[in-house]
LOMARMAR-239778 format. One record per residue (C-alpha): residue number from 0; x, y, z. Coordinates in Angstrom, 1 decimal. Layout:
BEGIN
+------+--------+--------+--------+
| sero |      u |      v |      w |
+------+--------+--------+--------+
|  NUM |      X |      Y |      Z |
...
+------+--------+--------+--------+
REM end
This chain:
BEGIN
+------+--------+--------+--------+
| sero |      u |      v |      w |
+------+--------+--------+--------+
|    0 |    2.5 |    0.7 |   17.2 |
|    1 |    5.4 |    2.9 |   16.2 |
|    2 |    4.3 |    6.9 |   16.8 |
|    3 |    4.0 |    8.5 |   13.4 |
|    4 |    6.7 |   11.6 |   13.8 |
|    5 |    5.1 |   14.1 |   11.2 |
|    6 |    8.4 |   16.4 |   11.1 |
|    7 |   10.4 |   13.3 |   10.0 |
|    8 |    7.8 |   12.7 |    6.8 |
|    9 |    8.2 |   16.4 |    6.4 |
|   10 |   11.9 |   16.4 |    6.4 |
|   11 |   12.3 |   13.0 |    4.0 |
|   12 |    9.5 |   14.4 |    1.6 |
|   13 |   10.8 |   17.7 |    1.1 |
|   14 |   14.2 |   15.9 |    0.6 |
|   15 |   12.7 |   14.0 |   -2.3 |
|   16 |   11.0 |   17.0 |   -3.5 |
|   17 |   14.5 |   18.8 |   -3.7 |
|   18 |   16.2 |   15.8 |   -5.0 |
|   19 |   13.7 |   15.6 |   -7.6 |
|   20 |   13.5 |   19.3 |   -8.9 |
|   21 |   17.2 |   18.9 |   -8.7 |
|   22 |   17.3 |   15.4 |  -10.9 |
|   23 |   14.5 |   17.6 |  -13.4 |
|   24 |   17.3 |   20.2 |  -13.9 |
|   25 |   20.1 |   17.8 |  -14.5 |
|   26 |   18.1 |   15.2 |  -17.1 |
|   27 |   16.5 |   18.1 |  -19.0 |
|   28 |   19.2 |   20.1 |  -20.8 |
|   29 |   18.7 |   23.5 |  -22.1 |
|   30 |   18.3 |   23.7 |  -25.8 |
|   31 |   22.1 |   25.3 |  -26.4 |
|   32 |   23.5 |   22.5 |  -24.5 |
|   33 |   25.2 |   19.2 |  -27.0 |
|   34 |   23.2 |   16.2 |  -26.7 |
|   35 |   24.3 |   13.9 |  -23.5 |
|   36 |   26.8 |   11.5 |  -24.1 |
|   37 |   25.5 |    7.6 |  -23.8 |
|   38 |   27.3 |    7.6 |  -20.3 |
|   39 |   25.5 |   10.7 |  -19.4 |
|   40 |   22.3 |    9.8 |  -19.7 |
|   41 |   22.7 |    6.6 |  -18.7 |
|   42 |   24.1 |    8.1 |  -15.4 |
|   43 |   20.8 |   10.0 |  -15.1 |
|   44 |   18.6 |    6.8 |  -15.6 |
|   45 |   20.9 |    4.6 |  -12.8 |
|   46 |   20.5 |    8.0 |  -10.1 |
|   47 |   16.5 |    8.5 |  -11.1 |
|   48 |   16.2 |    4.4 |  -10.6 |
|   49 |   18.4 |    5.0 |   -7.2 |
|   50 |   15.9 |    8.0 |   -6.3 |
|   51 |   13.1 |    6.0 |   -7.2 |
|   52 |   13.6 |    3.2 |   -5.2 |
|   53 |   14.1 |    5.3 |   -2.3 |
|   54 |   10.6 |    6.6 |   -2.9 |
|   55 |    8.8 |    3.8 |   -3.2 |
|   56 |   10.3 |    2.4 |   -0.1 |
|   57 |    9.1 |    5.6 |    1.8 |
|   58 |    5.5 |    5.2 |    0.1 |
|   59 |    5.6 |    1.3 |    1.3 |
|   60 |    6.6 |    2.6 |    4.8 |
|   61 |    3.6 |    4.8 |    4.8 |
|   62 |    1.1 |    2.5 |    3.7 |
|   63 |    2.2 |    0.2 |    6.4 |
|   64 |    1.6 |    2.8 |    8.9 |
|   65 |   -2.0 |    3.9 |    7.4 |
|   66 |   -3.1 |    0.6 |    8.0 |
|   67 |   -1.5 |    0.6 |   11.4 |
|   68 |   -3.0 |    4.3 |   12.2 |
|   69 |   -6.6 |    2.8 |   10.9 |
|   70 |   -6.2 |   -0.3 |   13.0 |
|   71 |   -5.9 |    1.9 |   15.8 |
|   72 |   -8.8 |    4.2 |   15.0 |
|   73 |  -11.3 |    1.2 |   14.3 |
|   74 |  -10.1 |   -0.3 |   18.0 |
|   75 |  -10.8 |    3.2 |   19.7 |
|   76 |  -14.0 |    3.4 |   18.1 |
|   77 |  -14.9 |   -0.1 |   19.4 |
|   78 |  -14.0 |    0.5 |   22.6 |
|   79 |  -15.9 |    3.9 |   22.9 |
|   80 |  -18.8 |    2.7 |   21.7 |
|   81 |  -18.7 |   -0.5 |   25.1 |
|   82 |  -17.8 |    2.7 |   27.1 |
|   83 |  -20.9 |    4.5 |   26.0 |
|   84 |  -23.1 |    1.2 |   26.0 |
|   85 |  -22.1 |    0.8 |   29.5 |
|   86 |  -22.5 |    4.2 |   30.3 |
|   87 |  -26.0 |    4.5 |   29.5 |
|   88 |  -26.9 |    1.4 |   31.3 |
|   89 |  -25.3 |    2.5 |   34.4 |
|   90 |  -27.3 |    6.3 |   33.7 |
|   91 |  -30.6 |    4.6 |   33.3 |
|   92 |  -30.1 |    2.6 |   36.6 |
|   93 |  -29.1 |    5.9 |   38.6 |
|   94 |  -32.3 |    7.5 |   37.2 |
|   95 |  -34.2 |    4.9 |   38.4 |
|   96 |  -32.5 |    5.2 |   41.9 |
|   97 |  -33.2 |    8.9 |   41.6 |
|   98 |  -36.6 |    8.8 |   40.7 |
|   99 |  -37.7 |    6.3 |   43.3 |
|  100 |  -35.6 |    8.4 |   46.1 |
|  101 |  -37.9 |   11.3 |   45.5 |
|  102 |  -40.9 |    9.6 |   44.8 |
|  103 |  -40.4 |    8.0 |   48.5 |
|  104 |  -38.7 |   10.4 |   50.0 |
|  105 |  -40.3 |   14.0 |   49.0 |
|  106 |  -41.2 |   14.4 |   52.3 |
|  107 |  -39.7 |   15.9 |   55.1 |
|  108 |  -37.2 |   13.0 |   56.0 |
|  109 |  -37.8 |   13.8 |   59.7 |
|  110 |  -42.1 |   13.5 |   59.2 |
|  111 |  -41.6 |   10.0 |   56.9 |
|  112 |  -39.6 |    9.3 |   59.8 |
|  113 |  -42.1 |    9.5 |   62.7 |
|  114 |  -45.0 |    9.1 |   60.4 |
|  115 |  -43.3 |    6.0 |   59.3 |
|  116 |  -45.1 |    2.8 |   60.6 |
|  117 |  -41.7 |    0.8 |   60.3 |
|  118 |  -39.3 |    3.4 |   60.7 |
|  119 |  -36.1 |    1.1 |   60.9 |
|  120 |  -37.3 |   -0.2 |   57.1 |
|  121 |  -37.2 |    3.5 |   55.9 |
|  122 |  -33.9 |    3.7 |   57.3 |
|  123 |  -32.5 |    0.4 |   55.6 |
|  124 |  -34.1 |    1.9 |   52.3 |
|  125 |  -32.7 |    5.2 |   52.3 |
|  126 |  -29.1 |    3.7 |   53.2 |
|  127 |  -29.5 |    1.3 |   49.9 |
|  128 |  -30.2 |    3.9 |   48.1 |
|  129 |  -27.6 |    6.4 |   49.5 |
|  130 |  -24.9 |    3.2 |   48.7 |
|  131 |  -25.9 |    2.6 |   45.2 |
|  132 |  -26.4 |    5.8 |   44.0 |
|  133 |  -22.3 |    6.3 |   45.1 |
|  134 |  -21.3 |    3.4 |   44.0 |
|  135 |  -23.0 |    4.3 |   40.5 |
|  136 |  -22.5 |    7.5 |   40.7 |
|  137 |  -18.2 |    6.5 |   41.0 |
|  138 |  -19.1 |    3.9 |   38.2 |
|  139 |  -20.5 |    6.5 |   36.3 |
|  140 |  -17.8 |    9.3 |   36.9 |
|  141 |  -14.6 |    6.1 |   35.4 |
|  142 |  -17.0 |    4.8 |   32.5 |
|  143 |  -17.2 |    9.1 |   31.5 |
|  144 |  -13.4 |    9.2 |   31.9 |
|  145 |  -12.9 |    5.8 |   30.2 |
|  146 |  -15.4 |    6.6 |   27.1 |
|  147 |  -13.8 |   10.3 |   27.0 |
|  148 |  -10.1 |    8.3 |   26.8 |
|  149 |  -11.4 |    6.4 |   24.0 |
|  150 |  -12.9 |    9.2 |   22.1 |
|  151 |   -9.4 |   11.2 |   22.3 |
|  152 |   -7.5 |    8.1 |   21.3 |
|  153 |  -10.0 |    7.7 |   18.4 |
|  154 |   -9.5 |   11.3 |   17.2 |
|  155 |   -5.7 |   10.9 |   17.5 |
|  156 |   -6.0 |    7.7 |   15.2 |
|  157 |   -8.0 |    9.1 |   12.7 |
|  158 |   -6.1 |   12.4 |   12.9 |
|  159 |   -2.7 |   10.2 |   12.3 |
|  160 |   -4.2 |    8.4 |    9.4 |
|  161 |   -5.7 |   11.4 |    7.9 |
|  162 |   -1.7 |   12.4 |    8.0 |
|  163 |   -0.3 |    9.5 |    6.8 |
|  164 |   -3.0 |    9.5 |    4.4 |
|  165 |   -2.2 |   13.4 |    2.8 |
|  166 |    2.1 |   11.9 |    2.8 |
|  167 |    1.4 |    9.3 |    1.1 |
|  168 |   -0.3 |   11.1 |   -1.8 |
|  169 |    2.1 |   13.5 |   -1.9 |
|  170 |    4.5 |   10.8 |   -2.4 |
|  171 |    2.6 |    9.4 |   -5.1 |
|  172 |    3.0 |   12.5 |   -7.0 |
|  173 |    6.9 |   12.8 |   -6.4 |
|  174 |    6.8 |    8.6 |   -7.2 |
|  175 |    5.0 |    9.7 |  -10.8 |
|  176 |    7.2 |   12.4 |  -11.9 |
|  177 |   10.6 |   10.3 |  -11.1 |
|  178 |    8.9 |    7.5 |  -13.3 |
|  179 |    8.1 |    9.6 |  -16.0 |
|  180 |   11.7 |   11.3 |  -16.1 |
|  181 |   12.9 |    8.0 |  -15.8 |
|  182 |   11.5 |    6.4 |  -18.7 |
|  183 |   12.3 |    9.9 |  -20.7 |
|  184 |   15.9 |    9.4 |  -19.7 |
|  185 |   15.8 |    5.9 |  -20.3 |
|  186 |   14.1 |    6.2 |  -24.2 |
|  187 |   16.6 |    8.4 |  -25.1 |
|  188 |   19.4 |    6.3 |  -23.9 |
|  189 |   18.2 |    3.1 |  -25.7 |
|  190 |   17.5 |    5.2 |  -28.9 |
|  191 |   21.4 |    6.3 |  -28.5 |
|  192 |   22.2 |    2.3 |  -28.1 |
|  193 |   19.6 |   -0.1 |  -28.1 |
|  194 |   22.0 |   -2.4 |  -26.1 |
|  195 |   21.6 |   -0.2 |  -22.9 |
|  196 |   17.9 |   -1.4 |  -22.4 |
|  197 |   19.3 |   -4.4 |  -21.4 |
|  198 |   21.9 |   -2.9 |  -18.3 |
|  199 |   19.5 |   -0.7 |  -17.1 |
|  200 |   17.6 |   -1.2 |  -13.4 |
|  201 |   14.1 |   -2.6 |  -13.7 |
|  202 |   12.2 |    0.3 |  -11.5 |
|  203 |    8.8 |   -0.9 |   -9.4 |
|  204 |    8.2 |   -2.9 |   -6.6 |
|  205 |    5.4 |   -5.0 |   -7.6 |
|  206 |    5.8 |   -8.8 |   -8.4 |
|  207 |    5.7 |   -8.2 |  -12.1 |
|  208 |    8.7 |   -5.8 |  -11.9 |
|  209 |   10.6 |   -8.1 |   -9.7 |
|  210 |    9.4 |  -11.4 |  -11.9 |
|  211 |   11.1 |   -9.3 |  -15.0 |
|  212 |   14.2 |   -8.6 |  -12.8 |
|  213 |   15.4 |  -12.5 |  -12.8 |
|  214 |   14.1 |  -12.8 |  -16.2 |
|  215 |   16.5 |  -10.6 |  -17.3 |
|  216 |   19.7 |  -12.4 |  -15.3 |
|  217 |   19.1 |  -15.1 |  -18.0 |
|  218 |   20.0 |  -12.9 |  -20.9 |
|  219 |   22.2 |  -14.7 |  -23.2 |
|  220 |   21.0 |  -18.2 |  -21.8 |
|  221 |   20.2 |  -20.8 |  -24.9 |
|  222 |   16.9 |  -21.7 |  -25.5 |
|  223 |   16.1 |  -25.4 |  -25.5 |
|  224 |   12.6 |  -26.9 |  -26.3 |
|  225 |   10.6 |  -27.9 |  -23.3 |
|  226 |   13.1 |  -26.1 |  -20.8 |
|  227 |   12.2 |  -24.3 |  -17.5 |
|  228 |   15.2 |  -23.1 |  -16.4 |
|  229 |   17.5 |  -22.7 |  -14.8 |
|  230 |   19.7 |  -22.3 |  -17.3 |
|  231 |   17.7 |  -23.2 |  -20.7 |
|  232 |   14.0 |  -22.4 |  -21.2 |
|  233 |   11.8 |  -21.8 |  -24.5 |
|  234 |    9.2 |  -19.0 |  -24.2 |
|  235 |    6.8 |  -19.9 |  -22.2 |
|  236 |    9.1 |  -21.9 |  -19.7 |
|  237 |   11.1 |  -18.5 |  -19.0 |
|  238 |    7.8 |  -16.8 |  -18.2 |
|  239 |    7.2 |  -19.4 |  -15.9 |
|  240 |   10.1 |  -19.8 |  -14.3 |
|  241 |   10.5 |  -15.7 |  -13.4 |
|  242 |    7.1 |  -15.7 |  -12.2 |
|  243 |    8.1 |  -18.5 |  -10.1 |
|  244 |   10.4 |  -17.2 |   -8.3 |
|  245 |    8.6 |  -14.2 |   -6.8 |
|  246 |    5.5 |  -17.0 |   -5.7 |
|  247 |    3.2 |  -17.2 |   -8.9 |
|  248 |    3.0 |  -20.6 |  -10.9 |
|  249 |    2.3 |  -20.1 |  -14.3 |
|  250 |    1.4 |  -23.3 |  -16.3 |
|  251 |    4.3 |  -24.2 |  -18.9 |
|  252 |    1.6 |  -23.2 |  -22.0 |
|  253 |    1.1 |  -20.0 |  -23.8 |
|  254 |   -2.3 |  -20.9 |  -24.4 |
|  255 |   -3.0 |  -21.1 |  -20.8 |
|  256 |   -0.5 |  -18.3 |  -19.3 |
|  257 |   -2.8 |  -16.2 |  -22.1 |
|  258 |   -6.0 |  -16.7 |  -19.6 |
|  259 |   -3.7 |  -16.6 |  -16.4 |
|  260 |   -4.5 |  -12.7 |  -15.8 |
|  261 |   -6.1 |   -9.3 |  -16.4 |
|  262 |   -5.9 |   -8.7 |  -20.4 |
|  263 |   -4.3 |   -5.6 |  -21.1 |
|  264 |   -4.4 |   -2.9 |  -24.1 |
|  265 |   -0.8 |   -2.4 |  -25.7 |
|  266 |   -1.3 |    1.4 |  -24.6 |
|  267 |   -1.1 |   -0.1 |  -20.8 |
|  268 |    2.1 |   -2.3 |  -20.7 |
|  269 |    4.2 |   -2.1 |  -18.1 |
|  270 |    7.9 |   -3.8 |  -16.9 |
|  271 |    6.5 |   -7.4 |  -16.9 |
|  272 |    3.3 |   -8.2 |  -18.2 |
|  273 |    3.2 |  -11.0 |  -20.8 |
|  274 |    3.0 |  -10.5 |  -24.7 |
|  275 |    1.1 |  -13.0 |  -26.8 |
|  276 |    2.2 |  -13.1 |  -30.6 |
|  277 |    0.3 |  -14.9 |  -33.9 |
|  278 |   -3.2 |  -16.2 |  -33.7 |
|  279 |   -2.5 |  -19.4 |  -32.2 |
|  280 |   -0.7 |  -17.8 |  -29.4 |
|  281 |    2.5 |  -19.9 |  -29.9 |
|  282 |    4.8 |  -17.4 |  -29.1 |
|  283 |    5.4 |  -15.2 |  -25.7 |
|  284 |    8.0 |  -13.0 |  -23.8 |
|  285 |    7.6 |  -10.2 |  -21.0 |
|  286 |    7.3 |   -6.9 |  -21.4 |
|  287 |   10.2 |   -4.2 |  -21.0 |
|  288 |   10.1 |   -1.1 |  -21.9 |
|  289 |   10.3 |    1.6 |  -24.9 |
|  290 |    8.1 |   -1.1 |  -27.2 |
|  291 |   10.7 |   -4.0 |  -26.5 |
|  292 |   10.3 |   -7.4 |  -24.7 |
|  293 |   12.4 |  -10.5 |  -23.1 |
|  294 |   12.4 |  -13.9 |  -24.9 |
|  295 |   13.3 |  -17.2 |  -26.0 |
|  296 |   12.6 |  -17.2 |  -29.6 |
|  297 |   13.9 |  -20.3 |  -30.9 |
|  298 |   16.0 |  -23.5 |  -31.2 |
|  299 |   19.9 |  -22.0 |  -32.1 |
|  300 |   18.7 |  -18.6 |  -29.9 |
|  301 |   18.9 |  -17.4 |  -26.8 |
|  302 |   17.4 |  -15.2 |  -24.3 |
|  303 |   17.1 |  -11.9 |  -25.5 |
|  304 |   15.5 |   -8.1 |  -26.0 |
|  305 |   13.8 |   -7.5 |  -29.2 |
|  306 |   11.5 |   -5.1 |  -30.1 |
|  307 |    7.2 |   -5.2 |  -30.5 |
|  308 |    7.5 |   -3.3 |  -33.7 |
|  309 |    7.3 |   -5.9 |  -36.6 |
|  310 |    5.7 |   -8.9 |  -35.6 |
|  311 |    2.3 |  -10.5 |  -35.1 |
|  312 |    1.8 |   -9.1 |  -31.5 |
|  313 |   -1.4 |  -10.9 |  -30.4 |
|  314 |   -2.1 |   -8.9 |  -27.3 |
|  315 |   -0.6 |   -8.9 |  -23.2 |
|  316 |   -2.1 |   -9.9 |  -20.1 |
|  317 |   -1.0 |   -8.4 |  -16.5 |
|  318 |   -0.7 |  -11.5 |  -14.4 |
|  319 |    0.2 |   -9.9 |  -11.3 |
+------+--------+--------+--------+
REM end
């Protein structure tokens, strides 16, 4: 397992943390300052999207090595607890050894001896004794050492993952605040020009993010009844085919993609999800942003943003 080097998280986090107070200055002019230009802000949203990808890799780095650092603890528990097991077995059988070595020999070795009736027999027994109580007794001695190993690899474990543990939280926050500015940036840019929406990075690293992210490569595509891509689809069959390509089948049916996931209020979308319109359900896209989705709307369209506002919105579902 790869050491965890606290000073390293230290130095990237506080990185991020001056990166991000710095980004929080630059995106939030003061109120004497003209409004930023369309190529300003959108500047701002493409380095907040860079900044945020770099944080989520770093969060994704440390999640990988919590599990590792509680992988580690849970095997140095295991093994302390044989150590101990083994320990007390071995300190119940040198107890015994003890106890019957003064119960027989309490005496004056020298009187048992020539009171002895078979002398050479008390001599046999009191040299088994003498060799298993060192042999235990060296037994004993390695199983303390070995359980006390285990014990200080389990604290270091635990100790590690309590670290990567308090990073990774801290990350989090710094993860939140970029995603918020981002989206601030972003909703003033696409109030400035609608059109950006569409050039803009998709930020998040889950599947439903990266399902949108090919969705939106087909922009501009026509839509063709009972298509699935690659280059035509209707609404459902674009769905389907982004979701495909990150490793989630979708059938090629609104009504069925409807009960394909978690149902979701409209106060909840994210970059992704799935939008249901009219009662019947006949009509879908995905989620993107600012109140707008991605569709196929009809025969003589094509692939396209346009916005929730306006039409019989039916409700979303979070399939992944």
């Amino acid at each position: 397992m790869e050491p965890l080097r606290p000073a390293s998280f230290s130095r990237r986090l506080s990185w991020a943390v001056a990166l991000t107070g710095a980004l929080i200055v630059t995106a939030t002019p003061a109120h004497a300052d003209p409004e930023p230009s369309t190529k300003e802000l959108r500047t701002q949203a493409y380095k907040l999207a860079d900044q945020l990808e770099q944080l989520t890799e770093q969060y994704n780095g440390l999640k990988v090595k919590l599990q590792q650092s509680q992988r580690a603890a849970k095997v140095a528990t295991d093994n302390a607890k044989r150590q101990e097991k083994s320990l007390e077995g071995v300190r119940e059988k040198v107890g015994s050894l003890a106890a019957t070595s003064y119960m027989q020999g309490g005496a004056d070795p020298t009187v048992s001896f020539v009171a002895s009736q078979d002398p050479q027999r008390l001599l046999d027994q009191a040299a088994t004794l003498h060799f298993f109580a060192t042999q235990d007794g060296t037994r004993v001695q390695g199983l303390m050492q070995a359980m006390q190993a285990a014990q200080r690899a389990r604290k270091s474990a635990e100790e590690r993952a309590k670290q990567v543990s308090q990073l990774r939280a801290q990350l989090e926050t710094q993860r939140e605040k970029v995603t918020s500015l981002y989206e601030k940036v972003r909703g003033r840019l696409v109030k400035k020009d609608p059109t950006q929406l569409a050039k803009l990075p998709v930020v998040g690293s889950g599947k439903a993010a990266q399902a949108l992210r090919y969705a939106m490569s087909k922009i501009g595509r026509p839509y063709v009844w009972g298509a699935a891509g690659p280059s035509t689809f209707d609404c459902s069959g674009l769905t389907m085919w982004a979701y495909k390509q990150v490793g989630i089948s979708l059938p090629h049916y609104t009504g069925s993609q409807w009960n394909a996931g978690t149902h979701i209020s409209r106060s909840q979308l994210q970059p992704g999800d799935l939008v249901f319109f009219h009662g019947d359900l006949h009509h879908m896209g995905m989620y993107v942003g600012d109140g707008k989705f991605l569709h196929a709307p009809q025969t003589g369209d094509v692939v396209k943003i346009s916005p929730l506002a306006g039409r019989p919105y039916a409700g979303a579902v979070r399939v992944a």
